[in-house]
C-alpha positions in Angstrom: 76.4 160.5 66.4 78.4 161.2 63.6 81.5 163.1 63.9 82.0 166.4 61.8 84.7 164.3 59.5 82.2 161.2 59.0 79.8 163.8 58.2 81.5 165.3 55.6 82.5 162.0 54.2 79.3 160.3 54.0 78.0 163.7 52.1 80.6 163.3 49.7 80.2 159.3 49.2 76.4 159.8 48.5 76.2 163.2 46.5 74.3 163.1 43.4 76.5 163.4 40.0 76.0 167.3 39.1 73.5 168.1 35.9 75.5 168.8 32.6 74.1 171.2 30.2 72.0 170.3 27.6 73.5 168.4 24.5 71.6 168.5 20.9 70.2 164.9 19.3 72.6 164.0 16.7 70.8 163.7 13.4 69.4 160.3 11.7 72.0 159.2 9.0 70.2 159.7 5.8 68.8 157.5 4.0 70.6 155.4 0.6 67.9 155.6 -2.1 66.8 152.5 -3.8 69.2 151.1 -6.0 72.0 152.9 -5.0 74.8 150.9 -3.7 76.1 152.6 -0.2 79.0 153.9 -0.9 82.6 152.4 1.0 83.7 155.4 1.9 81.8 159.0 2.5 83.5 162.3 0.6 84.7 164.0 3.4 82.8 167.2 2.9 79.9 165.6 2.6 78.8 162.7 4.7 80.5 163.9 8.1 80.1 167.5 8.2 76.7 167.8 10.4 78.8 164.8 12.6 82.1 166.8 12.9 80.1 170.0 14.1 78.4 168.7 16.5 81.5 166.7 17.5 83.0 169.7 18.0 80.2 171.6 19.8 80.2 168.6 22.3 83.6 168.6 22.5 84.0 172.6 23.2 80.6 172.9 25.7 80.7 169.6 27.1 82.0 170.2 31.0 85.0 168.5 31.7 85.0 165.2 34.1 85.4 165.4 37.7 89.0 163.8 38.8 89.3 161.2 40.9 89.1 162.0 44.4 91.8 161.9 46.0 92.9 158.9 48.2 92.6 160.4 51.9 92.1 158.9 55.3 88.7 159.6 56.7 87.4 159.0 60.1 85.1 156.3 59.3 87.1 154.9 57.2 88.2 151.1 58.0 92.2 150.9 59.1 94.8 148.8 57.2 95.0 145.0 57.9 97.7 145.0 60.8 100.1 142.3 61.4 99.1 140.2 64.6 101.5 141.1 67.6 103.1 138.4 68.5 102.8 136.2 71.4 104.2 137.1 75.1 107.2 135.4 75.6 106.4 132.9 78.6 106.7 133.2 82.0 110.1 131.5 83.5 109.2 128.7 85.3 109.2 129.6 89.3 110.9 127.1 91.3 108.4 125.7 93.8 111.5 126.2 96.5 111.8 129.5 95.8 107.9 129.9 97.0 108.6 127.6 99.7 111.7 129.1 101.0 110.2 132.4 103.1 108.4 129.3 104.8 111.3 128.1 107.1 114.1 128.3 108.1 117.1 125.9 109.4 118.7 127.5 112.1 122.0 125.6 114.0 121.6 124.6 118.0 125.1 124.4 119.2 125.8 121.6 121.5 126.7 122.8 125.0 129.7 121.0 125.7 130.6 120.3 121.7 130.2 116.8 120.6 133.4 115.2 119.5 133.1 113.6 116.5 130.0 114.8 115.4 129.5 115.7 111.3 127.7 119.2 111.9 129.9 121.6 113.3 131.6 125.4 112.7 135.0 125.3 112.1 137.9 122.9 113.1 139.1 121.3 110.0 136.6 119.5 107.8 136.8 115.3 107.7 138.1 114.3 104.4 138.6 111.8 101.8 142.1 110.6 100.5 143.3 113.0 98.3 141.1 115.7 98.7 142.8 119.2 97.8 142.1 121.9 100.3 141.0 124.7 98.1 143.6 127.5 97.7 143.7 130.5 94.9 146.1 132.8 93.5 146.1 136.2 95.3 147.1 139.4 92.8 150.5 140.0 94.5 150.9 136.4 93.2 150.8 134.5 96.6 149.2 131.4 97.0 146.0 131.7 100.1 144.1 128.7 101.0 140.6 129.5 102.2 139.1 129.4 105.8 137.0 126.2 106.6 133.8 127.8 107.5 131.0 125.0 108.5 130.2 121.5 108.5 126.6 120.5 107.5 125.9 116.3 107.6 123.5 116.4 105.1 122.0 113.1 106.4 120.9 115.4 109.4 118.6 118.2 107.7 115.1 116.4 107.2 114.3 116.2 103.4 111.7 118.4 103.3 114.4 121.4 104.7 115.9 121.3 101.8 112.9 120.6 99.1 114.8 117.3 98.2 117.0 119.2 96.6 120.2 118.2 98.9 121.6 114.7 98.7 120.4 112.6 101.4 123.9 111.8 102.9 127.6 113.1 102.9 128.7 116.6 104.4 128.2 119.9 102.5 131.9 122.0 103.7 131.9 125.5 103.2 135.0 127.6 102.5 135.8 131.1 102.0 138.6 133.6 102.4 137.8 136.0 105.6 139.8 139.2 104.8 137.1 141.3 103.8 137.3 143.0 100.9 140.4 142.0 99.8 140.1 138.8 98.2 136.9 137.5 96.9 137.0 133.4 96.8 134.7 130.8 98.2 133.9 127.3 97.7 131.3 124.6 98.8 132.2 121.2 97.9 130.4 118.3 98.7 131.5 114.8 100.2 130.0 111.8 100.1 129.6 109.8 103.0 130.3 106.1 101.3 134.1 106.5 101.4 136.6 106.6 104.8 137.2 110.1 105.8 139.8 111.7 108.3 140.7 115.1 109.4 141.6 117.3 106.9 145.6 118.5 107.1 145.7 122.5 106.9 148.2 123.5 104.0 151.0 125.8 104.9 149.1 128.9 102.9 146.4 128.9 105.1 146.2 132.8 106.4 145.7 134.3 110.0 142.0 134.5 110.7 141.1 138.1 110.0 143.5 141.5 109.4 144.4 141.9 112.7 145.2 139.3 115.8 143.7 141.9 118.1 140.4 141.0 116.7 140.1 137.9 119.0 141.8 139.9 122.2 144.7 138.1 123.1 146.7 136.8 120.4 150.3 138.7 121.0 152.5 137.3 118.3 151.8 135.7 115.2 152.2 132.0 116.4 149.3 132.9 118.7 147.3 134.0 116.0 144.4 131.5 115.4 144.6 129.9 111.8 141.7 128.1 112.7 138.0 128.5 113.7 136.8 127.3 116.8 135.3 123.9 116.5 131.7 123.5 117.7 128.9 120.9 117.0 125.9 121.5 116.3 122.3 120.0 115.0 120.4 121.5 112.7 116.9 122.5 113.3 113.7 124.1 111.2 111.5 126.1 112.3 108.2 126.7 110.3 105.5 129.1 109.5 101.9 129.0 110.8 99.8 127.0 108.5 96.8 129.5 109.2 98.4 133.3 108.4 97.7 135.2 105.8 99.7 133.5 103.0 98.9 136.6 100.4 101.3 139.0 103.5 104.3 136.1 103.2 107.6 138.3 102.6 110.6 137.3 100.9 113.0 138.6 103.3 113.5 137.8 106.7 112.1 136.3 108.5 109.8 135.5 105.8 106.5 133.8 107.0 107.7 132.8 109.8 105.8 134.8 112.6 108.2 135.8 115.5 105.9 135.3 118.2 105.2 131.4 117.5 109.0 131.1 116.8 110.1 133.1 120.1 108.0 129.9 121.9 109.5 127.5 120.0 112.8 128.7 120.7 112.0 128.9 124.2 111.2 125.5 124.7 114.6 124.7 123.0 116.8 127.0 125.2 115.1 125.4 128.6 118.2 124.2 129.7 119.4 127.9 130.0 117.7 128.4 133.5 120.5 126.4 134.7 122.9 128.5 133.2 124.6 131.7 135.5 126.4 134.3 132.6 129.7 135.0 134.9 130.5 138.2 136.8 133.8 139.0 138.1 133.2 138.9 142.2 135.8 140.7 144.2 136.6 140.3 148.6 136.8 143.3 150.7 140.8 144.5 149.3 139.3 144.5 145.5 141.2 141.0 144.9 139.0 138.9 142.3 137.4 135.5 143.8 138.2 132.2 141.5 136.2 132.2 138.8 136.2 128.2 139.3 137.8 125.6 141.2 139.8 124.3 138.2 140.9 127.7 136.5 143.4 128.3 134.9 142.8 124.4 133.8 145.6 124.4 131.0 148.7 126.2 129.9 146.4 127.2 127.0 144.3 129.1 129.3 147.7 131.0 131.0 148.6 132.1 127.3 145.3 133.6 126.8 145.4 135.5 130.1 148.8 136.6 129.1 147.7 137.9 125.8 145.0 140.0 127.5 146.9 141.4 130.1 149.6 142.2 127.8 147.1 144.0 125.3 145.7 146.2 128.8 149.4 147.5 129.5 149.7 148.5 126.0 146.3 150.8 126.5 146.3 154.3 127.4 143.8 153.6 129.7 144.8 150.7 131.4 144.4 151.3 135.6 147.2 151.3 138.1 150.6 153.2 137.8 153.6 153.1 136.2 155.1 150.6 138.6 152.5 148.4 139.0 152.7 147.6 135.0 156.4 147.5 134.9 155.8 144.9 137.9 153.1 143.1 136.3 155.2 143.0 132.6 157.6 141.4 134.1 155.8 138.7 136.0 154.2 138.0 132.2 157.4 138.0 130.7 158.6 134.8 133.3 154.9 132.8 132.4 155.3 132.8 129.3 159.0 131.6 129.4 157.3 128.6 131.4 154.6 128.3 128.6 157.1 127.9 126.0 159.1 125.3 128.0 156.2 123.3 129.0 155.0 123.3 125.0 158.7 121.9 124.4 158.6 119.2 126.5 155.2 118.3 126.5 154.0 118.6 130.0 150.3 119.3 131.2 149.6 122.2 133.5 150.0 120.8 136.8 147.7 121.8 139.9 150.2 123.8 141.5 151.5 125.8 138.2 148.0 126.7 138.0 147.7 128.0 141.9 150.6 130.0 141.7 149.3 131.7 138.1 146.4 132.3 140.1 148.4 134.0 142.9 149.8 136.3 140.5 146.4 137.4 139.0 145.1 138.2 142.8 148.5 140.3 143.4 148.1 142.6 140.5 144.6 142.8 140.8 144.5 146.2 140.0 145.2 144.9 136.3 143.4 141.8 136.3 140.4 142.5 137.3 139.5 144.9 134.8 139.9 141.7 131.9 139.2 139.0 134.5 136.1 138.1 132.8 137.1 137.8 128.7 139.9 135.6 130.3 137.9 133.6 131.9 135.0 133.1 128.8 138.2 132.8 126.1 140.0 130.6 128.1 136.9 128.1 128.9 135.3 128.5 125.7 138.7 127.3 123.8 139.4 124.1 126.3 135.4 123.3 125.0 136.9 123.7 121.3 139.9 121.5 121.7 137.6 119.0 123.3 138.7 118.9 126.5 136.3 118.8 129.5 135.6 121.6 131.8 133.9 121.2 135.1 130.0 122.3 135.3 130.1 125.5 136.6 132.7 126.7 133.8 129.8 125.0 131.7 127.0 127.2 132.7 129.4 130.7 132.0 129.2 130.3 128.3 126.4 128.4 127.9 124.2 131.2 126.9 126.7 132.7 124.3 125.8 129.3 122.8 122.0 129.2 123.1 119.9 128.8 120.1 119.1 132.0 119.3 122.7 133.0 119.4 124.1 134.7 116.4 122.3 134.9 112.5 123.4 132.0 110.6 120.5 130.1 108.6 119.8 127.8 106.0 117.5 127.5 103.2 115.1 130.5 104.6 114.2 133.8 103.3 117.7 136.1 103.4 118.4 138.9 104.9 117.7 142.3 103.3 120.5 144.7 103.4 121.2 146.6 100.9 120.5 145.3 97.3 121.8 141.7 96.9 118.7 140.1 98.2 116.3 141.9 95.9 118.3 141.4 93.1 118.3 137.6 93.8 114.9 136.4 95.7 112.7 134.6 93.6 115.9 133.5 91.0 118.2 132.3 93.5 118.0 129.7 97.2 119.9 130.8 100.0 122.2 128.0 100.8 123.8 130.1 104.0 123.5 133.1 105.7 126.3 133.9 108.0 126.1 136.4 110.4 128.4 138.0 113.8 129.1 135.2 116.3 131.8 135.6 118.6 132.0 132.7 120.6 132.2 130.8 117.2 135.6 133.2 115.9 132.8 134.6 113.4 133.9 138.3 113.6 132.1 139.7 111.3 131.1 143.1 113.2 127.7 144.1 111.0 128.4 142.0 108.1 126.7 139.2 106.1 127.5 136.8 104.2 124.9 134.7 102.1 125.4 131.9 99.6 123.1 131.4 97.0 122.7 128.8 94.3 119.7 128.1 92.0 117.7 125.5 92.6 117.9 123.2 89.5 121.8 123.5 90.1 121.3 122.5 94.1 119.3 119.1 92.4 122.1 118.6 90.1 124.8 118.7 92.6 126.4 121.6 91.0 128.5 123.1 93.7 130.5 124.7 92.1 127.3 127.3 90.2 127.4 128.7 94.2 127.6 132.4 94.5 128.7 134.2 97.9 127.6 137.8 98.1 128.9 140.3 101.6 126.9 143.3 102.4 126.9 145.3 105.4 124.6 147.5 107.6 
């Protein structure tokens, strides 16, 4: 049906021309007689005077034409040739990693002792080639600060697939950063390669105190006990993967991605079975509230002595700390004389011998009113960093940490979907691959309360080798 406009127009369009009044025959020209020659030009009041009248009677009565109509859209009327709109601008190419990615994820099983030797491992100092430079920057008070070694990765270790053949097949991937939060925002991840000799790494002299504080790790009491250094511990990368039959249209980016927690909570069982064996350590006490030996061998190095110092020292200086008055002054004292011997034995490079190590022991059970309350972080510090410096500790020191260091201890993760916290994530999923995540693990030094860390790089950089396109972003709950 036509609309009232399309009406109106189609009326107008096919109206019939309107009648004009009627106008009178113009007379036959008269004839020239016979003979006479027609004349080349009429007198002018005689041959055109019946024209000009009527001329003029046509000319005053005739109507007068009908204007143009005016040029006006109607509704039926066809619209202007427009210019094509031009093409969509095409899709950016999606990475297949970055599809990939919420698939799996590489997660780090520490070894229980720590391997010595071995490529994979958190902290220590990295193994080197000649002449590499330990990357340093310019703080903005103008001092030079040379960044934390974070993590080892032996490339050779992660099966291709883990990384979409996107990492090279050998070398070490190191991972630096600086670890005062907030302050100073460096980072680096260089990459060696493995056909070259390498040997440890030789700290430079601008290398900062991990963290603000020393009382982050508990016992540190001056600043030449204040670790520089991560604790070293092995480890061996392992993946763990989605189920080949969920619902692949439910996958999320973040994690844990596709990966459904029940099948990976049985995984991970069957890779923490040695942990039955393990007994997490409790401070026992006899009948007078003196503390039983946590093992045969402790304290098993003048290492572990300092460490007890440094926590009993840090328990006077509480308000809370137990006992009286005297019994601190007593107990100050007795840590004043240990530590003397520490320093002496340092000098002169003697080992902790058995009976230096039952009399320390002696002292711990006589001011047990202190020392119990810290007997336990002693005991876990001081085993946990003789298994850093590589030394051996007898088994039953073994099973004390050896769930601090089961599989499913702390949040660090490669190449798997990352961590939603605040915005970072969302602003980089489907762009960018999570290199690392790092997230809170003590027993490793990583003190990062409810922080994260993540490194990101894109993928056609990771296949190039570019290292140096990495991006570290921190975020916290």
């Amino acid at each position: 049906m036509l609309g009232r406009g399309q009406e109106m127009a189609a009326e107008e369009k096919f109206a019939k021309p309107p009648k004009l009044p009627p106008v009178a025959a113009r007379p036959a020209p008269r004839p020239v007689p016979e003979g006479d020659a027609a004349p080349t030009e009429a007198p002018a009041a005689e041959a055109n005077e019946v024209h000009d009248l009527q001329d003029r009677i046509e000319s005053e009565y005739a109507p007068a034409p009908e204007p143009a109509p005016a040029s006006r859209p109607t509704d039926f009327a066809p619209p202007a040739a427009a210019a094509p709109p031009p093409p969509p601008p095409p899709r950016p190419r999606v990475h297949p990693a970055l599809r990939k990615v919420r698939e799996q994820a590489v997660m780090f099983r520490q070894h229980v002792p720590p391997l010595a030797g071995h490529a994979s491992h958190w902290g220590g100092v990295p193994m080197v080639p000649e002449g590499f430079d330990w990357p340093v920057f310019t703080t903005s008070e103008g001092e030079e600060r040379a960044l934390s070694f974070v993590m080892s990765l032996d490339c050779a270790e992660l099966p291709a697939a883990a990384s979409f053949q996107l990492l090279p097949e050998s070398g070490r991937l190191l991972f630096f950063m600086d670890l005062h939060w907030g302050a100073y925002w460096q980072w680096k991840v260089v990459h060696v390669a493995a056909d070259q000799p390498l040997a440890p790494a030789e700290p430079p002299a601008s290398l900062p105190h991990l963290y603000e504080s020393p009382a982050v790790w508990g016992w540190p009491s001056n600043a030449a006990e204040w670790p520089r250094l991560l604790p070293r511990w092995s480890f061996e990368p392992v993946v763990l993967h989605a189920r080949e039959d969920r619902d692949i249209a439910n996958d999320q980016p973040y994690w844990p991605g596709a990966i459904d927690r029940d099948t990976a909570a049985a995984e991970v069982a069957k890779l923490e079975a040695d942990l039955g064996a393990c007994t997490p350590y409790k401070v026992s006490v006899d009948a007078q509230g003196k503390p039983d030996r946590p093992y045969e061998a402790f304290p098993a190095s003048w290492r572990s002595i300092r460490i007890a110092c440094g926590h009993l020292a840090r328990l006077l200086d509480s308000a809370d700390r137990p006992g009286n008055q005297k019994d601190a002054k007593a107990l100050e004292a007795d840590l004043k004389s240990w530590r003397g011997k520490i320093d002496r034995a340092h000098a002169a490079g003697r080992d902790l011998s058995r009976t230096a190590a039952n009399d320390f022991w002696k002292m711990l059970r006589r001011h047990h009113k202190l020392t119990v309350p810290c007997l336990k972080a002693i005991t876990i510090d001081a085993v946990e960093a003789s298994l850093s410096a590589g030394e051996r500790v007898e088994e039953k020191a073994l099973a004390m940490v050896r769930n601090r260091h089961r599989f499913s201890a702390g949040d660090a993760r490669a190449f798997s979907a990352p961590t939603f916290v605040q915005m970072e994530a969302e602003e980089r999923v489907g762009e960018w691959l999570l290199l690392l995540e790092l997230g809170a693990n003590i027993p490793i030094g990583h003190h990062f309360a409810e922080g994260v860390y993540q490194y990101w790089i894109r993928p056609d950089d990771l296949a190039a080798g570019n290292f140096d396109a990495v991006e570290l972003t921190a975020e916290a709950y």
